[in-house]
C-alpha positions, -999 to 999 in steps of 0.1 A, spaced: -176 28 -28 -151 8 -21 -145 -29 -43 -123 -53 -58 -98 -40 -83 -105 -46 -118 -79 -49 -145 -93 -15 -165 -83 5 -132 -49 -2 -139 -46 31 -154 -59 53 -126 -42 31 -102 -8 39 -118 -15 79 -121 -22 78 -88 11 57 -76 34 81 -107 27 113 -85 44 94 -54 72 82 -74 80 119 -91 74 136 -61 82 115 -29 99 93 -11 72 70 -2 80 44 -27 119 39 -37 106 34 -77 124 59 -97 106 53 -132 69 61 -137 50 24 -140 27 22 -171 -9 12 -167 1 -21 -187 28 -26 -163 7 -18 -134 -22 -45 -147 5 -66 -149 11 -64 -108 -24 -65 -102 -26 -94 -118 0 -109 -103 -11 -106 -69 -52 -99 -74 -60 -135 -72 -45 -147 -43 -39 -108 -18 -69 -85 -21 -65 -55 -39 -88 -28 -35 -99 9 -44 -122 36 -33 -141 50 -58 -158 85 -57 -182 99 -82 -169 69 -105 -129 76 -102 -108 60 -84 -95 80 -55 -75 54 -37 -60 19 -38 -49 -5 -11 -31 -39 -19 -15 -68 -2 16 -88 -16 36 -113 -3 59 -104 26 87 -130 16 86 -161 -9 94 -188 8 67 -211 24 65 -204 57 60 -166 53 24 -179 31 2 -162 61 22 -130 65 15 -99 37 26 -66 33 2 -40 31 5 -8 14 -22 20 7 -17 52 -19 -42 78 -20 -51 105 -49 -29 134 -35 -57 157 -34 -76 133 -11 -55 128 19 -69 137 53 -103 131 46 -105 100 62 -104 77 34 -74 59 41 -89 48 72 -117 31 55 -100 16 27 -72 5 54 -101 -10 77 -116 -29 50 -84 -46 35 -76 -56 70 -111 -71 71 -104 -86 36 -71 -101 51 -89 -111 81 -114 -132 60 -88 -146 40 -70 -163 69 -39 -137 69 -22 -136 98 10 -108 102 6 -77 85 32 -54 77 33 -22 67 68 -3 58 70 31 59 101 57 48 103 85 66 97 111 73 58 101 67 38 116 101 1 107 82 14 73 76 27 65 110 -6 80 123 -28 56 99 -12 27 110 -11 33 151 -50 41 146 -56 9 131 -33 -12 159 -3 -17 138 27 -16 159 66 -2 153 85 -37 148 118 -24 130 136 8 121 162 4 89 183 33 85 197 45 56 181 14 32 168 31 4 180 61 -18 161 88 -36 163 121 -49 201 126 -38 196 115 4 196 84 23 163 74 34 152 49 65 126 26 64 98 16 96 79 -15 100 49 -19 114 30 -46 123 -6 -61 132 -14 -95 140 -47 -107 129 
């Protein structure tokens, strides 16, 4: 099932985003996020860009979120999107729906530019985003660093 976040799923949320800050480079964070800290971000943005997450068998499995691409504004139409799945989940297609359905969200909400960064290397990434028309806009090299290398950053964009 996939809904609306609810503050009291700030806790799985954040065990599911901890593993991909100890163990990746998918998110430059360096420090675990608390679940008090991650209900803080939720809401933050929850209100105004759509969070959601995929439950199965009552736990949460996977989130998906928009935030604000810039502050100003101009930029009030243009989100970045970002999706983190339980690690033991991936490749079963579930990123594709939850993806597909916070597109819709945005879609409903009047969003208009998308974007989606991704560091690299991150193949299933860069395959999720093509599938759903998301296009390469932007290749950053050497922005972020993490666990002792120099990692780049894509962007990838849809317009709605």
């Amino acid at each position: 099932m996939i809904r609306p976040v609810q503050l009291n799923d700030a806790a799985a949320i954040a065990e599911i985003y901890n593993h991909y800050i100890l163990h990746s480079t998918v998110t430059f964070e360096k420090e675990i996020v608390s679940s008090e800290q991650m209900a803080h971000r939720i809401s933050n943005h929850s209100s105004h860009h759509p969070w959601l997450v995929l439950e199965e068998n009552k736990a949460i499995i996977a989130y998906a979120f928009a935030t604000p691409w810039k502050g100003r504004a101009a930029y009030q139409l243009s989100v970045e999107t970002s999706i983190y799945l339980s690690f033991n989940h991936q490749g079963k297609g579930i990123g594709t729906r939850l993806y597909t359905q916070l597109i819709e969200t945005l879609k409903l909400k009047n969003f208009h530019s998308l974007l989606g960064g991704i560091a690299l290397p991150n193949e299933k990434s860069i395959r999720l985003h093509q599938k759903l028309g998301f296009k390469k806009v932007a290749h950053l090299k050497e922005v972020g660093y993490k666990f002792d290398r120099w990692v780049d950053v894509t962007y990838w964009q849809i317009l709605l």
